[in-house]
Residue frames as a rotation matrix with the C-alpha (Angstrom) as fourth column:
UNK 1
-0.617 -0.641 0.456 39.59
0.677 -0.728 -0.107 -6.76
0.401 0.243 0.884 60.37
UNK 2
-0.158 0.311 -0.937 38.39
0.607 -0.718 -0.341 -3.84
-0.779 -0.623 -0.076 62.94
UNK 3
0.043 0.776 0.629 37.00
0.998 -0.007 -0.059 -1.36
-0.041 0.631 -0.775 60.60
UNK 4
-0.327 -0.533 0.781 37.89
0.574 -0.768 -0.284 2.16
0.751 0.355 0.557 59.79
UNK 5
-0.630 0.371 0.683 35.23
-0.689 -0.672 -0.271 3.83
0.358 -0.641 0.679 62.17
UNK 6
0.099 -0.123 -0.987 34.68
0.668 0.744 -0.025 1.35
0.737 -0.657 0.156 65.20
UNK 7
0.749 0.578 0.324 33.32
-0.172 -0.302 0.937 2.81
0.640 -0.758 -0.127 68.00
UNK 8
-0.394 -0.861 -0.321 36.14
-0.225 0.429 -0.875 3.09
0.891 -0.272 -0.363 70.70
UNK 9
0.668 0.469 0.578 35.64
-0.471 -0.335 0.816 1.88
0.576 -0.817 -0.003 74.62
UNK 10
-0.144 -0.959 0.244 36.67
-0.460 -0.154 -0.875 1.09
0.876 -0.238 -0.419 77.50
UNK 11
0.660 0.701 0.268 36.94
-0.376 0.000 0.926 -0.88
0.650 -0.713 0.264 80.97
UNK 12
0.166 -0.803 0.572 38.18
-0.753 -0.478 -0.453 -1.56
0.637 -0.355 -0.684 83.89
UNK 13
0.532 -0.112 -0.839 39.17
0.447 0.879 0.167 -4.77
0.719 -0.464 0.518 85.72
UNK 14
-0.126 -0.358 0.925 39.81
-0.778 -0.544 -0.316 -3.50
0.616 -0.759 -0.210 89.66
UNK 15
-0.174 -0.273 -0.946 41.38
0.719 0.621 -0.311 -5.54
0.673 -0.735 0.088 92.08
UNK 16
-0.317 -0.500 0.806 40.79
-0.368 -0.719 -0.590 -4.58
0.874 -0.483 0.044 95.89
UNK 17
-0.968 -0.142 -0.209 40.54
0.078 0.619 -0.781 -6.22
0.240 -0.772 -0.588 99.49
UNK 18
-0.192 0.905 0.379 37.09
-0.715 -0.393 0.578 -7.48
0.672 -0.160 0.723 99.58
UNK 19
0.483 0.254 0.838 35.16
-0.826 0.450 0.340 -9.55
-0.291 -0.856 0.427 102.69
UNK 20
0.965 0.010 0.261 36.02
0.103 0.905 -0.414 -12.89
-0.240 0.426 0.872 100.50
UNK 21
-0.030 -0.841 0.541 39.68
0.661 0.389 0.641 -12.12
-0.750 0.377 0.544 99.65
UNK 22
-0.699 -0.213 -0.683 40.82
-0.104 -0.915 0.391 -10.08
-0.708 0.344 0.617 96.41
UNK 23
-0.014 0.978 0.207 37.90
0.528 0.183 -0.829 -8.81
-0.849 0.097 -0.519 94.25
UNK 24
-0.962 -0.260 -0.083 36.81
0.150 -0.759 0.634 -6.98
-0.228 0.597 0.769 91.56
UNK 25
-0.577 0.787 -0.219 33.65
0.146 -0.164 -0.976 -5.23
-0.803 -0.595 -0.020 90.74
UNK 26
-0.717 0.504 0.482 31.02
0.527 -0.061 0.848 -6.49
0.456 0.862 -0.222 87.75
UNK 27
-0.781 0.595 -0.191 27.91
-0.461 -0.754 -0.468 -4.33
-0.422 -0.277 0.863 87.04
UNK 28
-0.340 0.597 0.726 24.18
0.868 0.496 -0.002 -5.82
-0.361 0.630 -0.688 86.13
UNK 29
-0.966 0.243 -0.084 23.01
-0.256 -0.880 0.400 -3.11
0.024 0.408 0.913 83.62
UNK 30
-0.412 0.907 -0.092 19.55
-0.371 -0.259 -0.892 -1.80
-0.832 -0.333 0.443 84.21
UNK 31
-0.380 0.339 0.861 17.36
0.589 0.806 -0.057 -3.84
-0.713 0.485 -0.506 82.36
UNK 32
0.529 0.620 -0.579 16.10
0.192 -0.752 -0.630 -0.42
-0.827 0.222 -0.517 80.57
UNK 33
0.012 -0.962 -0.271 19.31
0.100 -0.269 0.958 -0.13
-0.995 -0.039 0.093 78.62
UNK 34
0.796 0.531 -0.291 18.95
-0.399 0.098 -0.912 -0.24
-0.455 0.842 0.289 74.99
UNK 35
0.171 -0.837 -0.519 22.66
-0.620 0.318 -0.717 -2.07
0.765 0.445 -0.465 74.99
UNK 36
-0.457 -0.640 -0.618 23.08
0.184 0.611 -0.770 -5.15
0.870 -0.465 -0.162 76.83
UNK 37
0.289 0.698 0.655 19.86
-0.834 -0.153 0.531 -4.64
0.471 -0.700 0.538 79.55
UNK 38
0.736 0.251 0.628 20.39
-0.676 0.247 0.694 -6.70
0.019 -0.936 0.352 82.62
UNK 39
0.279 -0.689 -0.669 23.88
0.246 0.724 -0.644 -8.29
0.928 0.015 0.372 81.47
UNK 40
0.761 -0.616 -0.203 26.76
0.085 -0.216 0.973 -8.23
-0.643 -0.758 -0.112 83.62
UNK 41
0.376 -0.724 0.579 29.55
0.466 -0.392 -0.793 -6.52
0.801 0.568 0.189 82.59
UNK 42
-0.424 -0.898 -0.115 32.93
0.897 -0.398 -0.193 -4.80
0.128 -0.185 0.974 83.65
UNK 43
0.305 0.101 -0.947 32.63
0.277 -0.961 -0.013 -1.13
-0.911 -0.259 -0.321 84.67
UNK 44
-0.387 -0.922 0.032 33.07
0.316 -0.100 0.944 0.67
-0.867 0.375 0.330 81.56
UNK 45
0.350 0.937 0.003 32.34
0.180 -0.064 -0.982 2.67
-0.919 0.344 -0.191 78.12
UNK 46
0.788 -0.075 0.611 32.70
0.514 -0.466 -0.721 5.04
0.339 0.882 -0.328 75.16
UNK 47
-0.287 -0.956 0.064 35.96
0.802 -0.203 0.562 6.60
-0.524 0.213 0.825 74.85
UNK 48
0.760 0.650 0.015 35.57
0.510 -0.581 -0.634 10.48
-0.403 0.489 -0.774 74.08
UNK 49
0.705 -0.503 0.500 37.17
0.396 -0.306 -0.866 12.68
0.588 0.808 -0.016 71.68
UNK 50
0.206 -0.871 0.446 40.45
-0.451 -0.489 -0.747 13.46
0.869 -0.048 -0.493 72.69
UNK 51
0.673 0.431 0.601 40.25
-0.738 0.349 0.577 11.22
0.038 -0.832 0.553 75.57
UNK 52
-0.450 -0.877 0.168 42.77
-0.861 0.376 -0.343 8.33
0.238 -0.299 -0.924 76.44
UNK 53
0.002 0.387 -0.922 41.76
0.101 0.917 0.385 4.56
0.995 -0.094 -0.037 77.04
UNK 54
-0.701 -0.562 -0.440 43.45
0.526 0.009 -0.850 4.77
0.482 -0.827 0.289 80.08
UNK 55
-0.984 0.176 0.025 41.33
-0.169 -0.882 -0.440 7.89
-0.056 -0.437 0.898 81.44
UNK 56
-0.173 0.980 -0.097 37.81
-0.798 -0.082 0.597 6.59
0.577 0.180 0.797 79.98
UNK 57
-0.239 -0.092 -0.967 38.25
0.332 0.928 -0.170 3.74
0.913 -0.361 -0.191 81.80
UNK 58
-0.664 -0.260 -0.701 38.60
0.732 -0.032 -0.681 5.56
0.155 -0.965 0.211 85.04
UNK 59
-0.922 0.382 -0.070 35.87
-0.383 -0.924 0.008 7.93
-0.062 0.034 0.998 84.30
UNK 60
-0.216 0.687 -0.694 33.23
-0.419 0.577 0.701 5.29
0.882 0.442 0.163 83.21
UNK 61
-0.458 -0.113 -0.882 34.38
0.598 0.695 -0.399 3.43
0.658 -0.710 -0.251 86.73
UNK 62
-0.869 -0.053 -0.493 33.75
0.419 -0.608 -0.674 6.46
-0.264 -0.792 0.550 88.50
UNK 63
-0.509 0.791 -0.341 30.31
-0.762 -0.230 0.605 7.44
0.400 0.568 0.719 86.34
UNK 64
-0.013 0.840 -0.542 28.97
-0.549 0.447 0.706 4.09
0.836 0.306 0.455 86.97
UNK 65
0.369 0.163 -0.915 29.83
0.643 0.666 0.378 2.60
0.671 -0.728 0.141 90.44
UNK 66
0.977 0.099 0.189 30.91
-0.055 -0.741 0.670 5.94
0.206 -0.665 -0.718 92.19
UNK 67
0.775 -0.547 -0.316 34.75
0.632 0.672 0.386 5.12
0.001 -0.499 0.867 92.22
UNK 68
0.857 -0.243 -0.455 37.26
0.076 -0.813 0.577 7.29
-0.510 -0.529 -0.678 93.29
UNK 69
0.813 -0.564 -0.143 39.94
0.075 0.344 -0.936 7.37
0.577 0.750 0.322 90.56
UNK 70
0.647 -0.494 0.581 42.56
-0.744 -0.574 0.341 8.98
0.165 -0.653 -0.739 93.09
UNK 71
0.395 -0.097 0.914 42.76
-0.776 0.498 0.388 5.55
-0.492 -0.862 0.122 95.08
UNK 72
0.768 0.103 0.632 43.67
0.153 0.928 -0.338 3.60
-0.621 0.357 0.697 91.90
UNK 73
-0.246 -0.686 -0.685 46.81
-0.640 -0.415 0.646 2.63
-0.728 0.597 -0.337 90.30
UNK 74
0.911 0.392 -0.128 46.73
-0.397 0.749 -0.531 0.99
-0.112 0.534 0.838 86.78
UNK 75
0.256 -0.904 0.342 48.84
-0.080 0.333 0.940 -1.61
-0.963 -0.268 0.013 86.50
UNK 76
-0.691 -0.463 -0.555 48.28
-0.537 -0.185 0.823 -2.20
-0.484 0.867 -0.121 82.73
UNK 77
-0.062 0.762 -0.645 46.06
-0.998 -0.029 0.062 -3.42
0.028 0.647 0.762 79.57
UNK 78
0.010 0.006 1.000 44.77
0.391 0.920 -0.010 -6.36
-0.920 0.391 0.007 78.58
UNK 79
-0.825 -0.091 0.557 44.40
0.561 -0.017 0.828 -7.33
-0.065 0.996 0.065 74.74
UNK 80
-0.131 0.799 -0.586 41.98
-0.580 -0.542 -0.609 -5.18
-0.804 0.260 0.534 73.00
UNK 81
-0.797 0.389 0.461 39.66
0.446 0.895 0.016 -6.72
-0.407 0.218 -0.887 70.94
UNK 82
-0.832 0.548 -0.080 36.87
-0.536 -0.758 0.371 -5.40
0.143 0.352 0.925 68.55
UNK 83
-0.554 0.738 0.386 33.07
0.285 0.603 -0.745 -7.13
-0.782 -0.303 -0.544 69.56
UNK 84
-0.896 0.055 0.441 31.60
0.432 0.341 0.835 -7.48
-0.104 0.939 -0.329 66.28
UNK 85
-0.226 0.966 0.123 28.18
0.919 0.170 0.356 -7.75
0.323 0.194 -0.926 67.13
UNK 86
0.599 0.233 -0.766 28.23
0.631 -0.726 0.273 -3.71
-0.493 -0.647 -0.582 69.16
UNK 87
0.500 -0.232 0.834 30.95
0.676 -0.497 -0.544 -2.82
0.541 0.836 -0.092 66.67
UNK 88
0.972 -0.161 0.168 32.88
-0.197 -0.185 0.963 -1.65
-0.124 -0.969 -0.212 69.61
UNK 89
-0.182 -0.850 -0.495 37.27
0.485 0.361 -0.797 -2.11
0.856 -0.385 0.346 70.13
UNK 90
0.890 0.325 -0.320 37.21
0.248 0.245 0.937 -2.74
0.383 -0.913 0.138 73.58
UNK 91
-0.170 -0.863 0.476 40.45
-0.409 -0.378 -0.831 -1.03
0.897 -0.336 -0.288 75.47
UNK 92
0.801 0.359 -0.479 40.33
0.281 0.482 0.830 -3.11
0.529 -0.799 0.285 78.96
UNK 93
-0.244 -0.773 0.585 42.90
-0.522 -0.404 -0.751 -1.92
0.818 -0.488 -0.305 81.94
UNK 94
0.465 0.428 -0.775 43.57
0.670 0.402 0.624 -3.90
0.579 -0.809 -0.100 85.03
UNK 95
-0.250 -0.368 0.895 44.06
-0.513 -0.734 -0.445 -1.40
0.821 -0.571 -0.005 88.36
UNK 96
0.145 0.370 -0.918 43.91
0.764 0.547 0.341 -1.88
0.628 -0.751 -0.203 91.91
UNK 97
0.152 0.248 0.957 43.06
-0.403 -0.868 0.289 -0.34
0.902 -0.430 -0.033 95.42
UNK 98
-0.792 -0.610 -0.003 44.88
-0.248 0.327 -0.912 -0.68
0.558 -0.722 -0.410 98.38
UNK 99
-0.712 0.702 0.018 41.23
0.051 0.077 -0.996 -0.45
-0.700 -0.708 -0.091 100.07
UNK 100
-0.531 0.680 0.506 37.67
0.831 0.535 0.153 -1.54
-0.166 0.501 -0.849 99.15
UNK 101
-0.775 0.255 0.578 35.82
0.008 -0.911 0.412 1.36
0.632 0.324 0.704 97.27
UNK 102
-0.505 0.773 -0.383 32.45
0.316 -0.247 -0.916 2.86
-0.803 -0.584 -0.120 98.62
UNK 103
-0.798 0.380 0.468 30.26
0.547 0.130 0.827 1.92
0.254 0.916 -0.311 95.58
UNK 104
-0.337 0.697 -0.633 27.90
-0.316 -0.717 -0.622 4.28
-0.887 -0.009 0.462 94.60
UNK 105
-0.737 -0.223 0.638 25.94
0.570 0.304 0.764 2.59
-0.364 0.926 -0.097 91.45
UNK 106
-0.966 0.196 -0.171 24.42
-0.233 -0.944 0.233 5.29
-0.116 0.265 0.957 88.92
UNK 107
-0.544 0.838 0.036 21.16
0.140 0.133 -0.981 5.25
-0.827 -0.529 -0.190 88.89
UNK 108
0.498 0.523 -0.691 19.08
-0.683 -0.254 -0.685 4.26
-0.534 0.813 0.231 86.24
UNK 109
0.235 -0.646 -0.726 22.39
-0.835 0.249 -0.491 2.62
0.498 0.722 -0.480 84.25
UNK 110
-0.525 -0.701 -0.483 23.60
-0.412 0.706 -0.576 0.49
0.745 -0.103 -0.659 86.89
UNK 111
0.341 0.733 0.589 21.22
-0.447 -0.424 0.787 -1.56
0.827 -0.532 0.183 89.14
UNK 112
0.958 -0.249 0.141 23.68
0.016 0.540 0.841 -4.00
-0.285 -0.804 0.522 91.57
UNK 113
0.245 -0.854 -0.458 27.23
-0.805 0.084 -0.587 -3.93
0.540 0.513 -0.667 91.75
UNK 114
0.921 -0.350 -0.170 28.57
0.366 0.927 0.077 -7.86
0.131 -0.133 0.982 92.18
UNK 115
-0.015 -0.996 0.089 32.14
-0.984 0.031 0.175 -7.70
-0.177 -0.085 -0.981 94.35
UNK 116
0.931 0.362 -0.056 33.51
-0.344 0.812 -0.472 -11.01
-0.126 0.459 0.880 92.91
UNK 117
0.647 -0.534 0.545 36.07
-0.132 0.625 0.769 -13.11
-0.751 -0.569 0.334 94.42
UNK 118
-0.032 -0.813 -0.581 39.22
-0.988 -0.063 0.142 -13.41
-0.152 0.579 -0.801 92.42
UNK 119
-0.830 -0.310 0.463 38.81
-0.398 0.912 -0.103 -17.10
-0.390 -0.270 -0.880 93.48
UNK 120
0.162 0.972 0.169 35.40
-0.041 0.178 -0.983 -17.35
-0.986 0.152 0.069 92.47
UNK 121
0.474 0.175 -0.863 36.15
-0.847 -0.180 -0.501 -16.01
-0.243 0.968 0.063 88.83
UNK 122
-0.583 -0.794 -0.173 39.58
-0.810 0.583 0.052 -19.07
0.059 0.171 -0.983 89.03
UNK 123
-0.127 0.487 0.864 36.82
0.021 0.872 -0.489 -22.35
-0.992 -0.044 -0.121 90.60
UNK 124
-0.981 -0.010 -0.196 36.80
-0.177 0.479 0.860 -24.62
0.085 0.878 -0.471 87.38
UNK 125
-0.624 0.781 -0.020 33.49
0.766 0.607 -0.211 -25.65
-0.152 -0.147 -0.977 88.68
UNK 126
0.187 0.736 -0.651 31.72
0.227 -0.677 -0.700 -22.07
-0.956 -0.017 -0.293 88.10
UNK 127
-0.552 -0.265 -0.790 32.76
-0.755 -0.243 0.609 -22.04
-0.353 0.933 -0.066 84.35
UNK 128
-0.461 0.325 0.826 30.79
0.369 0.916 -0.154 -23.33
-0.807 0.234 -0.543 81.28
UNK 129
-1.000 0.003 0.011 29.59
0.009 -0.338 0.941 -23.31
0.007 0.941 0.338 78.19
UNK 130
-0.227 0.962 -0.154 25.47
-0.191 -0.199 -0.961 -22.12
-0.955 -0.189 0.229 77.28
UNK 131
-0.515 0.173 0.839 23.61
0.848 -0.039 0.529 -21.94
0.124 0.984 -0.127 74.21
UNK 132
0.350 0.767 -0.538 21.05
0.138 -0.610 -0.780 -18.60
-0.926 0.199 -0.320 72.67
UNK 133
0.289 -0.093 0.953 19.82
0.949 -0.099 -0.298 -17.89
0.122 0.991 0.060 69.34
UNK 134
-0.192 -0.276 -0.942 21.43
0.212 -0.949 0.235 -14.84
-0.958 -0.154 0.241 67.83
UNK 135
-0.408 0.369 -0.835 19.88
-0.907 -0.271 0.323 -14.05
-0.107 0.889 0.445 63.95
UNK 136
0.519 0.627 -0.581 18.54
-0.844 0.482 -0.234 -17.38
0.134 0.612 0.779 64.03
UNK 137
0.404 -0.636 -0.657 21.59
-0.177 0.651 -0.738 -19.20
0.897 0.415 0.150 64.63
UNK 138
0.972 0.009 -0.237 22.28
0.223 0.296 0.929 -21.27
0.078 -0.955 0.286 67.93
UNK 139
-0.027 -0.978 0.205 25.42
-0.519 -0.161 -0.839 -20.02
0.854 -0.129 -0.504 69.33
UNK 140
0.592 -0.202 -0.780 27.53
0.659 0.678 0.326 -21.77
0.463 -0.707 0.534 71.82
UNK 141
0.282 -0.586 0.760 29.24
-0.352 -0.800 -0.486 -19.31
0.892 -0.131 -0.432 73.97
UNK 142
-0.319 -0.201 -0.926 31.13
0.878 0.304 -0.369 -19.62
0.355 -0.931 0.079 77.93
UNK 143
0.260 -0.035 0.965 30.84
-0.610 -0.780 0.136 -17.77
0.748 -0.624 -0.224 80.85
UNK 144
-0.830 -0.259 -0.494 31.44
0.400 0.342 -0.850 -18.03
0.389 -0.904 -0.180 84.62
UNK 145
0.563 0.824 -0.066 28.82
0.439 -0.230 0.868 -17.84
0.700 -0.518 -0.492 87.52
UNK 146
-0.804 -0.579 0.136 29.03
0.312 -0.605 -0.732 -15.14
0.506 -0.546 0.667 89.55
UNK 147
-0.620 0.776 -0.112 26.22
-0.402 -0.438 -0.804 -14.21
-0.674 -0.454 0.584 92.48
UNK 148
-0.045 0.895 0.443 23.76
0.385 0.425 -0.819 -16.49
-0.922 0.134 -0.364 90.55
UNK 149
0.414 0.290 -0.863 24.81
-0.417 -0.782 -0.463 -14.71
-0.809 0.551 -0.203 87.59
UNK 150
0.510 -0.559 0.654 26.02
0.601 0.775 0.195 -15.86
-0.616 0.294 0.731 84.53
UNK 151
0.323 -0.361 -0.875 28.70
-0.135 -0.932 0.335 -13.75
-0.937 0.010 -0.350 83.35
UNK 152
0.102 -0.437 0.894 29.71
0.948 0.315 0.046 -14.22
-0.302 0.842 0.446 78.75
UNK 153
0.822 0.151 0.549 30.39
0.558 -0.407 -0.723 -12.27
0.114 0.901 -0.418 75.95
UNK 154
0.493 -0.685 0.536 32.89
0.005 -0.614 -0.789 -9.55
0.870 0.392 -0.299 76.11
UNK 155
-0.062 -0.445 0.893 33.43
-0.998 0.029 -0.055 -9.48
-0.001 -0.895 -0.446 80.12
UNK 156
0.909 -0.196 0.369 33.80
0.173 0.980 0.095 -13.34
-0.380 -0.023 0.925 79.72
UNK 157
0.667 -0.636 0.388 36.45
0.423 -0.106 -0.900 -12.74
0.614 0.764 0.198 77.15
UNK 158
0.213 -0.511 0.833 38.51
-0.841 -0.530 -0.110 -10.08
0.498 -0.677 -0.542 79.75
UNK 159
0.536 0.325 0.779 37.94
-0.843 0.255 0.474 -11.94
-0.044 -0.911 0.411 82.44
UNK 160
0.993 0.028 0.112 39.53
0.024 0.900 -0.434 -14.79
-0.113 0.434 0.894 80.82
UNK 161
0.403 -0.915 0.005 42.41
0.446 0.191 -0.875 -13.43
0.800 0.354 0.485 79.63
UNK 162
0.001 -0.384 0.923 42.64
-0.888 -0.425 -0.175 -11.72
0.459 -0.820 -0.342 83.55
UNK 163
0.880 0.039 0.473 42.16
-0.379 0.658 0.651 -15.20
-0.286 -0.752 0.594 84.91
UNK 164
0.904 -0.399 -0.152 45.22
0.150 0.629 -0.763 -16.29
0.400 0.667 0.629 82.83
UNK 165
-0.034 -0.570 0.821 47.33
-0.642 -0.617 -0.455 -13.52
0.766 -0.542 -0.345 84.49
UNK 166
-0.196 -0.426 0.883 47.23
-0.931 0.364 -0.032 -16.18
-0.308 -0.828 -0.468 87.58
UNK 167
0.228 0.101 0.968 46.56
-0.082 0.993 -0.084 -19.43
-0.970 -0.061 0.234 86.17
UNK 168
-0.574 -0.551 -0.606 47.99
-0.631 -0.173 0.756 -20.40
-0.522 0.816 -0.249 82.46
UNK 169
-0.998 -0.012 0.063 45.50
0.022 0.862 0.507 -23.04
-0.061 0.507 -0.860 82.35
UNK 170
-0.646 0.716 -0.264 42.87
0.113 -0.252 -0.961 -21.24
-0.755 -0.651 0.082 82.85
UNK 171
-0.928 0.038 -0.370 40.14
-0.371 -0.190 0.909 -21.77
-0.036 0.981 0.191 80.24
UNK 172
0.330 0.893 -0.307 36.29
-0.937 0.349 0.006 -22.27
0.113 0.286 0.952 79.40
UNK 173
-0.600 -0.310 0.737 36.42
-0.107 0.945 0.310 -26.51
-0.793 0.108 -0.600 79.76
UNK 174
-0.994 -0.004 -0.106 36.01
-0.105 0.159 0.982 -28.13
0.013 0.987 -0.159 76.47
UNK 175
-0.392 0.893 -0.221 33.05
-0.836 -0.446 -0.321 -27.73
-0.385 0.059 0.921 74.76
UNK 176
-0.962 0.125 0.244 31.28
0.145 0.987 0.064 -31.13
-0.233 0.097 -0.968 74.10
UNK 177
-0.122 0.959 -0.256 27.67
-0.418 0.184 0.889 -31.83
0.900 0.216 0.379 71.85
UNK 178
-0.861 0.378 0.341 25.07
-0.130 0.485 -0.865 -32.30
-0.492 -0.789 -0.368 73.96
């Protein structure tokens, strides 16, 4: 159960014609960060007062990789989802651009933006499952490689349910004791 006062946010899954076919653009947060330092993640934040999902999304995109909201249409949400551990409901939105942006990432917040192959995110062979302690307690979690990256948590979770959107079978392969 999502709690009364949950933090809201937001992000943005953007399709557009990159060298490799259709893309979309993750961010590695500056290792400085005091949330999530040198993950990879989705363009995206905090939802402000009086603000729209829809709109923080496209503001956050445009804050943190320099995108032009103009050039984007949205086509429509994924599921929203609260992330326990940040205390966060996540508001995801997928959009697209007819043409590849002219990334500008923010300085300080955002140090590489990864364009990442629709196909790349679909290869069964770049998906799996990790371990890391989290209070003590080994968690098992997926992700997908991306640019040498491994990509989990919440933008695993999206990502997922955007890879479904073209494959139905798309899914973490089974998790097995090692």
């Amino acid at each position: 159960m999502v709690p009364d006062d949950a933090r809201r946010a937001a992000a943005l899954v953007l399709i557009y014609p990159g060298a490799a076919g259709p893309s979309i653009p993750l961010t590695v947060r500056h290792a400085d960060l005091p949330d999530h330092g040198g993950q990879v993640s989705l363009p995206g934040g905090k939802i402000d007062r009086g603000e729209t999902a829809e709109a923080a999304a496209l503001r956050e995109a445009h804050e943190e990789i320099g995108l032009d909201s103009s050039t984007v249409r949205l086509l429509g949400p994924l599921s929203s989802f609260w992330v326990v551990v940040s205390g966060f409901v996540v508001f995801p939105f997928v959009g697209i651009s007819d043409r590849r942006p002219d990334f500008r990432p923010a300085a300080g917040e955002v140090t590489e933006v990864i364009e990442a192959p629709i196909a790349d995110l679909l290869d069964p062979s770049r998906r799996g499952w990790d371990r890391r302690a989290r209070e003590g307690v080994l968690v098992r979690f997926p992700y997908v490689e991306i640019a040498g990256q491994r990509v989990w948590g919440a933008t695993a979770m999206m990502l997922s349910e955007f890879g479904v959107l073209f494959d139905p079978a798309f899914a973490p392969p089974a998790l097995v004791d090692s």
